[in-house]
Phi, psi and omega in degrees: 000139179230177179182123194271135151281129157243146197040050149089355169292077175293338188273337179267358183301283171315299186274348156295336192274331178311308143011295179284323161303354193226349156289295184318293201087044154296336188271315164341286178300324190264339162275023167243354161291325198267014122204177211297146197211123193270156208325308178313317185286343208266319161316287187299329169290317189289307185291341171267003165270005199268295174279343162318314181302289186300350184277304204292357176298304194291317171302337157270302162006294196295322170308280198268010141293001197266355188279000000 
């Protein structure tokens, strides 16, 4: 991941990168590694990303029929 300082602007730098990072889900994946998370809470997470993926399949789906 990169993110350019332009004109000496770290604070807008710092919040494009979080931006990207909470895009990502990165921080996300890494504090459910860092402790035990049980089959059920694991289940019920696998389903609701699930449906995250598929509203957002559908919402570019929707995007580039409007084109």
């Amino acid at each position: 991941m990169y993110v350019e300082v332009r004109n000496n602007d770290l604070n807008g730098a710092l919040k494009l990168l979080k931006k990207l990072v909470y895009k990502e889900r990165i921080l996300i994946e890494y504090k459910q590694h860092m402790q035990y998370e049980k089959p059920s809470e694991k289940r019920r997470r696998k389903r609701a990303e699930a449906v995250l993926r598929r509203k957002k399949l559908e919402q570019e789906a929707n995007e580039l029929s409007n084109y």
